[in-house]
Backbone as CSV, one residue per row, in Angstrom:
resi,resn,N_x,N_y,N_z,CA_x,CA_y,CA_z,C_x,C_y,C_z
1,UNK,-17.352,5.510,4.953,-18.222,4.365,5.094,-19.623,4.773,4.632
2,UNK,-20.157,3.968,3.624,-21.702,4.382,3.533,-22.472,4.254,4.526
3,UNK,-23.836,5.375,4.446,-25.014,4.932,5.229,-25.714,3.321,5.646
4,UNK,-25.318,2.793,6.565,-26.375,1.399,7.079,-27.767,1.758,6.068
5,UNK,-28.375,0.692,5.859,-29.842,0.817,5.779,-30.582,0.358,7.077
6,UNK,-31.673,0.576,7.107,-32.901,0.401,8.226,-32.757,-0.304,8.447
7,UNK,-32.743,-1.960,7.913,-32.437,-3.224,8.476,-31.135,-3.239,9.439
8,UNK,-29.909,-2.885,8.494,-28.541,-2.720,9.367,-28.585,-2.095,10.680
9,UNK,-29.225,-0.961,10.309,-29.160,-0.022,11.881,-30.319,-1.054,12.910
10,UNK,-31.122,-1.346,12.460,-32.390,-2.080,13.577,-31.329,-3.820,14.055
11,UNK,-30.180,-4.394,13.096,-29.609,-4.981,13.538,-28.292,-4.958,14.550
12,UNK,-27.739,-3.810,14.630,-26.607,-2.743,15.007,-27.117,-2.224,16.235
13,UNK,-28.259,-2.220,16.490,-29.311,-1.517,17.744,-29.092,-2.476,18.572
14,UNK,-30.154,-3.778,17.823,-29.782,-5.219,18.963,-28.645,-5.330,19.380
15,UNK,-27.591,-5.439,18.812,-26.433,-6.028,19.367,-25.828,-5.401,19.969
16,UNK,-25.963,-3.847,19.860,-25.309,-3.158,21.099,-26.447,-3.072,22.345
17,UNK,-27.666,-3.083,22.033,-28.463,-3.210,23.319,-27.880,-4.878,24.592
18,UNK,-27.244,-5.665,23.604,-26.902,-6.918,24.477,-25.333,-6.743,24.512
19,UNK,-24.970,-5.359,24.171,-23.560,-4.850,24.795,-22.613,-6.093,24.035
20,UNK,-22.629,-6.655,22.478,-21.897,-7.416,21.869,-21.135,-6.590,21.260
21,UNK,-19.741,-7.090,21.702,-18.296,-5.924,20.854,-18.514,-5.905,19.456
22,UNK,-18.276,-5.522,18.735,-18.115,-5.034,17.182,-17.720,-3.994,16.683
23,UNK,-17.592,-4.281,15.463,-17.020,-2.848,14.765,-17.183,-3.125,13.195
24,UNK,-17.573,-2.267,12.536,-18.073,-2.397,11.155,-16.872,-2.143,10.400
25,UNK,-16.970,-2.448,9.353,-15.624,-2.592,8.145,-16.652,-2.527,6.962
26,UNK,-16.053,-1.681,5.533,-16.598,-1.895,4.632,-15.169,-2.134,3.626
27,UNK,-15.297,-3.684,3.246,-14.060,-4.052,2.108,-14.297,-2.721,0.692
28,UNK,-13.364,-2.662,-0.165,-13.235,-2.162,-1.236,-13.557,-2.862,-2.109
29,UNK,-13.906,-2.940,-3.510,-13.831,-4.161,-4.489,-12.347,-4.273,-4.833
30,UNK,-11.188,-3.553,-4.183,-9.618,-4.030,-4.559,-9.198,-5.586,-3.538
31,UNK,-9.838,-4.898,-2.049,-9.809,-5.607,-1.364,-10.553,-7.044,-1.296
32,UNK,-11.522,-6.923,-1.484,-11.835,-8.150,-1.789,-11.482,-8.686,-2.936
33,UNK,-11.035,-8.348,-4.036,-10.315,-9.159,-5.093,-9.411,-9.412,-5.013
34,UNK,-8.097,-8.956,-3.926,-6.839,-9.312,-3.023,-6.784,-10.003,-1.891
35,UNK,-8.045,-10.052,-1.384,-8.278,-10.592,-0.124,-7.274,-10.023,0.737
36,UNK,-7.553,-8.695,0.750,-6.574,-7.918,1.581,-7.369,-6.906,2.032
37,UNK,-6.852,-5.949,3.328,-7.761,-4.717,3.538,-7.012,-4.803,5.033
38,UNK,-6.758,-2.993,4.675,-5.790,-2.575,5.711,-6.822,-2.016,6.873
39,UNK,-6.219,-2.359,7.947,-6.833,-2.207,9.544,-6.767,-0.483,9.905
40,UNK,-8.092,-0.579,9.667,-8.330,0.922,9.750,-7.991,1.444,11.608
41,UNK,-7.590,2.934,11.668,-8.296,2.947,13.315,-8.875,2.336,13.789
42,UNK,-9.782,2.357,13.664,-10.995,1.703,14.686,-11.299,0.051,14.684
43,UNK,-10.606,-0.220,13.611,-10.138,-1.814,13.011,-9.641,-1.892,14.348
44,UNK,-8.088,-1.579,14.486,-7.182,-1.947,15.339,-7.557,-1.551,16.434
45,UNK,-8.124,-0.564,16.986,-8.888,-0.001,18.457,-9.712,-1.418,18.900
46,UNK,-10.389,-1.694,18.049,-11.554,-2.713,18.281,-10.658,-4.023,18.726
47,UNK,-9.955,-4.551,17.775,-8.893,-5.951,18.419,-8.273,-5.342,19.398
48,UNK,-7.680,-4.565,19.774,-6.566,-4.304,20.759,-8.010,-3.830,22.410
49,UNK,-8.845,-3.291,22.108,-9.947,-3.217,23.191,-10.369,-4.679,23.560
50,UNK,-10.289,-5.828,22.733,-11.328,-7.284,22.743,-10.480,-8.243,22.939
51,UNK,-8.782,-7.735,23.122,-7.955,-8.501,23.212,-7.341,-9.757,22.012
52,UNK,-7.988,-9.365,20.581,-8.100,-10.340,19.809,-6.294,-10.189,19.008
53,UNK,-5.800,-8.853,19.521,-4.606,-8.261,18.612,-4.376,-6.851,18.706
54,UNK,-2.801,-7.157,18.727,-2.265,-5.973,19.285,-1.044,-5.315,18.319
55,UNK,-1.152,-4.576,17.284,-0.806,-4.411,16.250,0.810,-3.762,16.709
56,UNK,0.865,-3.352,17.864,2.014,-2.560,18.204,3.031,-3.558,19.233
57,UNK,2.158,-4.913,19.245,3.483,-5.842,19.898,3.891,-6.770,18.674
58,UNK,3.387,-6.181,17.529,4.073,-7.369,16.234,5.223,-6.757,15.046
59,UNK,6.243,-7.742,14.802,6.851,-7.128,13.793,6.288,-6.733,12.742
60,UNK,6.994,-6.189,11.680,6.862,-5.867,10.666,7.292,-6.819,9.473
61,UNK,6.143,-6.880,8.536,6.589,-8.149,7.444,5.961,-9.059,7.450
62,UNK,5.759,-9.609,6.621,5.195,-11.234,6.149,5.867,-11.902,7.127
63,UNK,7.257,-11.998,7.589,7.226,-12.825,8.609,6.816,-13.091,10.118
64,UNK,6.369,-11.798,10.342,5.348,-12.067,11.432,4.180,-12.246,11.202
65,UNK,3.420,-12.390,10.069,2.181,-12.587,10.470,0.838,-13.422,11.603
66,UNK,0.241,-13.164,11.531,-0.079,-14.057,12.480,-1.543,-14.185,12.316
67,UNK,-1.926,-15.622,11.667,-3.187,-16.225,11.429,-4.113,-16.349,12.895
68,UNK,-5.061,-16.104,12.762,-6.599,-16.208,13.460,-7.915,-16.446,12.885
69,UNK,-8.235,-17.427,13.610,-9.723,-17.541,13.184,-10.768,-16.476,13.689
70,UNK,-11.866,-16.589,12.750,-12.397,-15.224,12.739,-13.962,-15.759,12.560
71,UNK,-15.097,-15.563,12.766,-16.292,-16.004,12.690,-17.218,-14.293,12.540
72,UNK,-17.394,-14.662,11.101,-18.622,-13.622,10.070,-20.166,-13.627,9.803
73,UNK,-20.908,-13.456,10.594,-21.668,-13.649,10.319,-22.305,-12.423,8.822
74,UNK,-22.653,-13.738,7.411,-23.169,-13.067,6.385,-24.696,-13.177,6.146
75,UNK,-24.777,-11.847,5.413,-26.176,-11.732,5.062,-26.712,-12.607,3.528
76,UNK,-24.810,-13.275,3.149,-25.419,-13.742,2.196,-26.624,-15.429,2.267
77,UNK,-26.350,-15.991,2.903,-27.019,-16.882,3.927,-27.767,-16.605,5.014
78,UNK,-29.083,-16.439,4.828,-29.364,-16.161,6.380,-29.460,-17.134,7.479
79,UNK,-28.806,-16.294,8.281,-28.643,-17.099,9.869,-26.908,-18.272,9.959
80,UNK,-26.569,-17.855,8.349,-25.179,-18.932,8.365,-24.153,-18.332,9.196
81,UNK,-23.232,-18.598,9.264,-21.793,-17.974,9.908,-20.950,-18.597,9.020
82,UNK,-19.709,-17.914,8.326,-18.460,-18.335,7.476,-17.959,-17.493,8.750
83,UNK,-16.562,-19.280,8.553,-15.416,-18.898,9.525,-14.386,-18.805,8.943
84,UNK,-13.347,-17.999,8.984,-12.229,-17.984,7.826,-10.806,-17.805,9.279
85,UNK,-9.809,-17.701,7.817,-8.525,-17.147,8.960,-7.841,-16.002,8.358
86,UNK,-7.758,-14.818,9.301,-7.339,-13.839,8.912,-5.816,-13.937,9.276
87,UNK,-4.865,-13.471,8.148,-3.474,-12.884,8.810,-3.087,-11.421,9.249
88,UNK,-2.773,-11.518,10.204,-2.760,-9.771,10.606,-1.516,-9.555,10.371
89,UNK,-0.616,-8.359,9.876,0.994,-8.499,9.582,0.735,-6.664,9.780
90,UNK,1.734,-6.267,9.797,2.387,-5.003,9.521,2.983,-4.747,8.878
């Protein structure tokens, strides 16, 4: 994962000072041109700690997947939120 910059870390400060769950992800440019990106450790630590998903009570395959909505806040907009739906599968 690259270095945060100053802004990131002074934003990363706040939100754990108000004890808000998170966990950082950095897509690939494969991944985002697939709209895919595999659940790292700490990916799956983080849902399975927040209760959002539990990677070890789901099958395996496209046919289990299982869509969720997901709320991002981007820096490409400031102050916007994009809400999307993620499929989580194994």
């Amino acid at each position: 994962m690259r270095q945060l910059t100053d802004q990131e870390q002074l934003k990363l400060k706040a939100l754990t000072a108000y004890s808000v769950p998170l966990t950082l992800i950095e897509p690939t440019r494969t991944g985002l041109e697939k709209s895919i990106m595999d659940a790292t450790g700490p990916v799956r630590q983080f849902l399975l700690d927040t209760n959002l998903h539990n990677f070890q009570d789901q099958g395996q395959g496209q046919e289990h997947k299982v869509p969720d909505r997901f709320t991002v806040y981007s820096r490409r907009q400031q102050r916007a939120i994009e809400r999307f739906v993620v499929s989580t599968y194994n």
